[in-house]
Short mmCIF file of the C-alpha atoms (twelve columns), coordinates in Angstrom:
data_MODEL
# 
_entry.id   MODEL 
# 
loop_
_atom_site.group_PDB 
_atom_site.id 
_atom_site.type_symbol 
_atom_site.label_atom_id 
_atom_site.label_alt_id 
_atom_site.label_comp_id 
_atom_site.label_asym_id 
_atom_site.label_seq_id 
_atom_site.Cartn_x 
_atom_site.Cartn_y 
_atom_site.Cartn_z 
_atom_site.pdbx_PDB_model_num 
ATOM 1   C CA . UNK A 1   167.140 124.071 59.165 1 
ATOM 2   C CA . UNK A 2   164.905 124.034 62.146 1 
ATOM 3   C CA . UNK A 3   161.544 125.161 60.410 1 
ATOM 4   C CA . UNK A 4   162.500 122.307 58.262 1 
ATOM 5   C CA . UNK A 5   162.807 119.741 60.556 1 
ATOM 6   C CA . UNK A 6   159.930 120.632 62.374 1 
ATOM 7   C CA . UNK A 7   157.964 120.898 59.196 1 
ATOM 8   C CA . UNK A 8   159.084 116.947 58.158 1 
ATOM 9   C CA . UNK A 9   158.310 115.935 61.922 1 
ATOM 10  C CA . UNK A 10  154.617 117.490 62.104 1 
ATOM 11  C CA . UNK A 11  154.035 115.791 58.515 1 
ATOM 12  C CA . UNK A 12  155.134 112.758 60.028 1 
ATOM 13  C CA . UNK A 13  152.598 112.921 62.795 1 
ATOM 14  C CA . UNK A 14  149.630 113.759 60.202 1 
ATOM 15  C CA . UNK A 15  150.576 111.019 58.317 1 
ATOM 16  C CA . UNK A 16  150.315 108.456 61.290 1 
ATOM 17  C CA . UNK A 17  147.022 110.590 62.254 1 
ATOM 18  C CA . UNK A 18  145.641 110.222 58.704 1 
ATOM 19  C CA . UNK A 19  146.365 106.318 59.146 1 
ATOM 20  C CA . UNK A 20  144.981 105.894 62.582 1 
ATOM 21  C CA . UNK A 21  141.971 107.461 61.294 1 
ATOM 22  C CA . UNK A 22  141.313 105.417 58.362 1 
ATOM 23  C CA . UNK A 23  141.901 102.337 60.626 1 
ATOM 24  C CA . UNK A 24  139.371 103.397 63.016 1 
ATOM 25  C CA . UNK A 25  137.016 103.793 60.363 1 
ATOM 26  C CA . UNK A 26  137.481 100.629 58.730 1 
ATOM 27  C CA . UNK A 27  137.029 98.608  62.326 1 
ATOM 28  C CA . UNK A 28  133.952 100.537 62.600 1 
ATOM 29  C CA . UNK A 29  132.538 99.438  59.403 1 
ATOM 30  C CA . UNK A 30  133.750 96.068  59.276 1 
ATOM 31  C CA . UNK A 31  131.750 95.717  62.565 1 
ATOM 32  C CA . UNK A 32  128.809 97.845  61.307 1 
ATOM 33  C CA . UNK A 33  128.446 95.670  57.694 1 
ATOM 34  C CA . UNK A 34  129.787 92.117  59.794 1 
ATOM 35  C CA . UNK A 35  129.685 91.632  62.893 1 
ATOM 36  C CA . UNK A 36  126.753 93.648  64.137 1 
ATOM 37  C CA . UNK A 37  123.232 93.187  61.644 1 
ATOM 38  C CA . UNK A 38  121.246 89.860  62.512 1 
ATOM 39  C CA . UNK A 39  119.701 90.241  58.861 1 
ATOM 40  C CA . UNK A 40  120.650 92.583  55.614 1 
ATOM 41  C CA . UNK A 41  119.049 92.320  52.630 1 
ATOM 42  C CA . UNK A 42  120.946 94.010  49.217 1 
ATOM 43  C CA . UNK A 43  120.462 93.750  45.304 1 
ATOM 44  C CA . UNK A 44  124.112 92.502  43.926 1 
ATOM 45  C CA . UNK A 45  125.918 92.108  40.713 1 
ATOM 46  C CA . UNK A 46  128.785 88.908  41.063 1 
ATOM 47  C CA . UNK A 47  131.769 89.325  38.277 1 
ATOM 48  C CA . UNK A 48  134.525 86.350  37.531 1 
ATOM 49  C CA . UNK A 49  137.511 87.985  36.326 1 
ATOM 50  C CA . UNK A 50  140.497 85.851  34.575 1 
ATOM 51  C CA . UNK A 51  144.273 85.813  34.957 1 
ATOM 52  C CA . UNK A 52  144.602 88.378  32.402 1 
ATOM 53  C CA . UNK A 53  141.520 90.519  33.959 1 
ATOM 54  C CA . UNK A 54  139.317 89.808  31.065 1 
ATOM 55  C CA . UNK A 55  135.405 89.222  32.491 1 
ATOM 56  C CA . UNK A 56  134.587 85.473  32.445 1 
ATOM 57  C CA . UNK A 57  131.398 85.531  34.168 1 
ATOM 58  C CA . UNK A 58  128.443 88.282  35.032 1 
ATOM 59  C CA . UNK A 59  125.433 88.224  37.105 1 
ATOM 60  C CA . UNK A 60  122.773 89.809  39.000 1 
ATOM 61  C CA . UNK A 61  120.216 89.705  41.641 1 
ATOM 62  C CA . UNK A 62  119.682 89.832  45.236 1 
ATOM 63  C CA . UNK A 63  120.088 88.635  48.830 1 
ATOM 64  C CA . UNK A 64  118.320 87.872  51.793 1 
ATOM 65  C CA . UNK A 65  120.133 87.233  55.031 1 
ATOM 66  C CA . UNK A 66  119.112 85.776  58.214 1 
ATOM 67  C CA . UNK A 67  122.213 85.415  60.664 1 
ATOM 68  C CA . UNK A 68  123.613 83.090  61.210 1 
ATOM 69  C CA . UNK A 69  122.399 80.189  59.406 1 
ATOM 70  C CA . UNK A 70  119.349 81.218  56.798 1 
ATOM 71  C CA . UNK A 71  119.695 83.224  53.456 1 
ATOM 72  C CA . UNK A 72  117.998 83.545  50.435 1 
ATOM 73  C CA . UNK A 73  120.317 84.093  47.203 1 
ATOM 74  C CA . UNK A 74  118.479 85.120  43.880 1 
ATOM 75  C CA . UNK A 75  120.140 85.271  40.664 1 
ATOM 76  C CA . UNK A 76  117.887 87.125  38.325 1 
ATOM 77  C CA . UNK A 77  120.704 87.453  35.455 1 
ATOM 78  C CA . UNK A 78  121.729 85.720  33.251 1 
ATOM 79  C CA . UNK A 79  119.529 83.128  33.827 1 
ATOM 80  C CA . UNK A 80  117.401 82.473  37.152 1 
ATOM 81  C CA . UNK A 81  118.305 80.490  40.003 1 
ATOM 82  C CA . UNK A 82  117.510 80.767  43.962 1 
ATOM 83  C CA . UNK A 83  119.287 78.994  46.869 1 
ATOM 84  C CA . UNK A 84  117.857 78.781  50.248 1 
ATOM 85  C CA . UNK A 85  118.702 77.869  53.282 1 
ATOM 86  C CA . UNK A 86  117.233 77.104  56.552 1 
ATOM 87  C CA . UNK A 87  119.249 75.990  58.999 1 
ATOM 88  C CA . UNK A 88  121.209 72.865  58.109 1 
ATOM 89  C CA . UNK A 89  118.837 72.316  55.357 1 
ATOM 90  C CA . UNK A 90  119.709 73.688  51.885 1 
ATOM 91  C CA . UNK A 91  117.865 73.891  48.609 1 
ATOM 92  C CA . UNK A 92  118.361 74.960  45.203 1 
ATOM 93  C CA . UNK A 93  115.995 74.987  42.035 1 
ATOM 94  C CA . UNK A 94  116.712 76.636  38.257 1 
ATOM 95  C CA . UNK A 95  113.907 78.445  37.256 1 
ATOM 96  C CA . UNK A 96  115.149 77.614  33.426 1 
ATOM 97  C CA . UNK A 97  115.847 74.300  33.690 1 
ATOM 98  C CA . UNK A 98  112.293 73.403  35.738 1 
ATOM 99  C CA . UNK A 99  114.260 71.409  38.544 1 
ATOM 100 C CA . UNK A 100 115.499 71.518  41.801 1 
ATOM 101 C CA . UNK A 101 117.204 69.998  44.272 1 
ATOM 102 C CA . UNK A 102 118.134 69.007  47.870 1 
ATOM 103 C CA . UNK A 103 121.207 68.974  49.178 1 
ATOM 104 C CA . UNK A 104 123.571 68.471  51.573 1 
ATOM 105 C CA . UNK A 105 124.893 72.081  53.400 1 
ATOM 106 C CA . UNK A 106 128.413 70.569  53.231 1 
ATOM 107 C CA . UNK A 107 128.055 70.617  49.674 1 
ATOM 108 C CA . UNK A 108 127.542 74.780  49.171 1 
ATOM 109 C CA . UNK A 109 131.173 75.961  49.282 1 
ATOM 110 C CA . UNK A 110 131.100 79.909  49.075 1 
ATOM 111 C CA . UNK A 111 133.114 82.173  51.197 1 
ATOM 112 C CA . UNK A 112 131.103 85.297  50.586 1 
ATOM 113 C CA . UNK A 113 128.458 83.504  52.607 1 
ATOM 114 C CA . UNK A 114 130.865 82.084  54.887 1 
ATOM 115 C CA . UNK A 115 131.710 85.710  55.586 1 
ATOM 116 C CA . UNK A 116 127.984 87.019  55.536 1 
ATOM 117 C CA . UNK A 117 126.122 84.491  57.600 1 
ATOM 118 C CA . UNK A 118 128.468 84.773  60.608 1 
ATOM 119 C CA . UNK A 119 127.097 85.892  63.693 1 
ATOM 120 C CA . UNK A 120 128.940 88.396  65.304 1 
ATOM 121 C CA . UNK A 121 130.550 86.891  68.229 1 
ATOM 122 C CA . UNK A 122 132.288 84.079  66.306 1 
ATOM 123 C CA . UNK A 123 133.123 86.131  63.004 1 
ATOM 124 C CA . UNK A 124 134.675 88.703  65.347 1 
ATOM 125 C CA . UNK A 125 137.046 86.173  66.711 1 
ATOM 126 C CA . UNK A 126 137.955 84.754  63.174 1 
ATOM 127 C CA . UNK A 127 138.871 87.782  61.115 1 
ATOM 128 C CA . UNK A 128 142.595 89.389  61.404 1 
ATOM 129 C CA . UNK A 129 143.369 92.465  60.048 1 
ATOM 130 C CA . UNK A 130 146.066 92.326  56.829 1 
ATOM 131 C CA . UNK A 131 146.320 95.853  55.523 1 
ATOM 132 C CA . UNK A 132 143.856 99.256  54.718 1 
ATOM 133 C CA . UNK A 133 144.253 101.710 52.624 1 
ATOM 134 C CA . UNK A 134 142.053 104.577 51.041 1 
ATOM 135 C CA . UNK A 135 142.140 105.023 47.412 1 
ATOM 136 C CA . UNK A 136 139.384 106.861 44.435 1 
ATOM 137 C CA . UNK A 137 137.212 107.942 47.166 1 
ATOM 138 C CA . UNK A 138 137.037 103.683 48.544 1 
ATOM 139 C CA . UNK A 139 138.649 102.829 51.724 1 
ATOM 140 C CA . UNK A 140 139.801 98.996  51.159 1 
ATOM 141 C CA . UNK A 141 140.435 96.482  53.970 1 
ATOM 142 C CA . UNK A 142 141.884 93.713  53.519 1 
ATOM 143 C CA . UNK A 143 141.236 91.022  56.010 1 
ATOM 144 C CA . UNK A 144 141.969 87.099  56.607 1 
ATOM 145 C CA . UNK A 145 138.943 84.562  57.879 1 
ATOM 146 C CA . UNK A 146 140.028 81.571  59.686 1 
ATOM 147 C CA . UNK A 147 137.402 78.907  60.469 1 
ATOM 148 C CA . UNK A 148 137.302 76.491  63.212 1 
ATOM 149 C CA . UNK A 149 138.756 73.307  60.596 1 
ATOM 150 C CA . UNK A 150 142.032 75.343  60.415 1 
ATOM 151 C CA . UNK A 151 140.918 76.345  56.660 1 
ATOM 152 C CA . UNK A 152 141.505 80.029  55.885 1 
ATOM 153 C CA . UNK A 153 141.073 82.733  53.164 1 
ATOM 154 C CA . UNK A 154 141.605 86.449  52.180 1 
ATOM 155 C CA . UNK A 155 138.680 88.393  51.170 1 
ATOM 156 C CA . UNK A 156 138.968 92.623  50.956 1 
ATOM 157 C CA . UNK A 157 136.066 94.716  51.371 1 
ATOM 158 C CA . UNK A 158 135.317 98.328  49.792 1 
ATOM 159 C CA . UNK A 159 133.273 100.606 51.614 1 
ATOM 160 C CA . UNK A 160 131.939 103.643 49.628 1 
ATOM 161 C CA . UNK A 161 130.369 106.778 51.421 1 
ATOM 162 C CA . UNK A 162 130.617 104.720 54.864 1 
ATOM 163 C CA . UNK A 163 128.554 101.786 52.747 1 
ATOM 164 C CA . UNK A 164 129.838 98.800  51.734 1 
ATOM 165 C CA . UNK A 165 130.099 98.734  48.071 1 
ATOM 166 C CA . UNK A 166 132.368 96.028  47.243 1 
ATOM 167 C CA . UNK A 167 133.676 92.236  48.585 1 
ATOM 168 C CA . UNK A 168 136.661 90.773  46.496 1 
ATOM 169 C CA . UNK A 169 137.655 87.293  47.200 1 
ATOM 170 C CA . UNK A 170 138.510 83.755  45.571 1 
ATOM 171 C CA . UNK A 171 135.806 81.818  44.250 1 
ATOM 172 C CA . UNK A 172 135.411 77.879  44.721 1 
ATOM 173 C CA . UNK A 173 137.315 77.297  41.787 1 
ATOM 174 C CA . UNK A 174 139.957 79.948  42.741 1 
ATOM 175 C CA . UNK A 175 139.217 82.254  39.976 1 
ATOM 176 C CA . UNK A 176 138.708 86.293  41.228 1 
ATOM 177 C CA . UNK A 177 135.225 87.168  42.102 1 
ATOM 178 C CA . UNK A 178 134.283 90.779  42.929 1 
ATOM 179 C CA . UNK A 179 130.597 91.427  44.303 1 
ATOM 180 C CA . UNK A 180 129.204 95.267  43.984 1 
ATOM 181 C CA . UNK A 181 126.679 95.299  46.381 1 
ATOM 182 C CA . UNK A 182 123.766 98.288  45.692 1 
ATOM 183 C CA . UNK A 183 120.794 99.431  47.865 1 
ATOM 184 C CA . UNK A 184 121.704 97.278  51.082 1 
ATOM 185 C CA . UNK A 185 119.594 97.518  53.814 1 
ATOM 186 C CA . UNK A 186 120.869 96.677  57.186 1 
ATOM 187 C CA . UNK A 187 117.987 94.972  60.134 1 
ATOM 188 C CA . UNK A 188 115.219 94.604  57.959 1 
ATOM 189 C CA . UNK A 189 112.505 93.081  59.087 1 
ATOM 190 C CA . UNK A 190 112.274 89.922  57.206 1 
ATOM 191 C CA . UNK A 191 109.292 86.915  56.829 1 
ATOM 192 C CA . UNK A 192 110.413 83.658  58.028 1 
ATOM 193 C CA . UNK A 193 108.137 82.206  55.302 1 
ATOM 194 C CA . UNK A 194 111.035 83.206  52.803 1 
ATOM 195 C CA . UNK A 195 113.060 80.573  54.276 1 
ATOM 196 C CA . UNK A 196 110.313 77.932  54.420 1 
ATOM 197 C CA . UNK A 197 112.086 74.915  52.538 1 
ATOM 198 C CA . UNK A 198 108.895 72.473  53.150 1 
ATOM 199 C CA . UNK A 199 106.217 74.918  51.812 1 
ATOM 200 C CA . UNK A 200 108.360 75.745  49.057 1 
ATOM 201 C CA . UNK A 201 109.182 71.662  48.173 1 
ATOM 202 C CA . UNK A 202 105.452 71.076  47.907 1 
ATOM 203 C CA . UNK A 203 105.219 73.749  45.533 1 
ATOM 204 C CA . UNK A 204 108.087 72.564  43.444 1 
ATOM 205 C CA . UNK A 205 106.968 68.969  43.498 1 
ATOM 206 C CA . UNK A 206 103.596 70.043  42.375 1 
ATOM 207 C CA . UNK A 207 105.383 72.740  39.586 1 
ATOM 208 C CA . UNK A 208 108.423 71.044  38.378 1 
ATOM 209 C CA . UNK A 209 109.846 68.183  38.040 1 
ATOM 210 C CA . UNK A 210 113.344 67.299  40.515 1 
# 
């Protein structure tokens, strides 16, 4: 009866060890991936999944980010479309359609960049810990952002092979999103010129018609 006591009560400590460590772990990536890059730069494909978990939506492309406040996001599939931003100043043009447009930052509205674009002192203050877990080889963290304006959200990231893989959240219209993020580079050097808004509206305004 001993042995077996002893047996449940050193099971009970690997278990809390085996949890300890995958919390450690996740911290450390969360801070590797979030709150420690000034720029990453990653090829991405973006699914919407419905209330029955049928695929609504697929795309593809890439990202270019410049903490805390310039990115470039290329979709390349289905159909092309790039938004940039520069600061407070925010553009978008459809490659398709021939057009583009200015507009006003208030009026972008995506947590995944919300998350992103963060610098690291202020997202490290705004994220709180909900629950982690390892499962199929993916440890999973689930965390909760809240802004400044009170608003909040959930988002859970994936990290595969110490990398993040995967970001699950809501999108603006509430529907599932899941980004799988593939060949992400964190610090790379980066030209400014890709965030150049003014050089890039003369070329528009010459090229296509807003």
């Amino acid at each position: 009866m001993l042995i077996k006591k002893n047996l449940i009560i050193l099971m009970i400590f690997a278990s809390i060890n085996l949890q300890a460590d995958i919390i450690d772990r996740s911290e450390m990536l969360v801070k590797k991936y979030l709150t420690s890059p000034e720029t990453l730069m990653s090829n991405f494909k973006q699914t919407i999944i419905g209330e029955q978990g049928e695929v609504i939506d697929e795309m593809s492309g890439s990202i270019i980010i410049h903490k805390p406040n310039k990115f470039k996001w290329h979709y390349k599939k289905p159909y092309e479309q790039i938004f940039i931003r520069n600061e407070n100043r925010f553009i978008s043009y459809d490659i398709d359609l021939n057009s583009y447009f200015i507009r006003d930052i208030d009026t972008l509205k995506s947590n995944a960049l919300r998350v992103l674009l963060n610098d690291n002192q202020k997202i490290s203050l705004e994220l709180e810990y909900l629950d982690v877990y390892e499962e199929n080889g993916i440890l999973w963290t689930h965390l909760l952002y809240y802004g400044q304006s009170n608003d909040s959200f959930e988002f859970t990231l994936g990290f595969q092979d110490n990398t993040l893989s995967k970001m699950l959240m809501k999108d603006s219209l509430g529907q599932d999103m899941v980004i799988d993020f593939k060949d992400l580079i964190l610090n790379p050097d980066i030209n400014s010129t890709l965030f150049d808004i003014d050089n890039l509206i003369e070329y528009l305004s010459n090229n296509f018609s807003s």
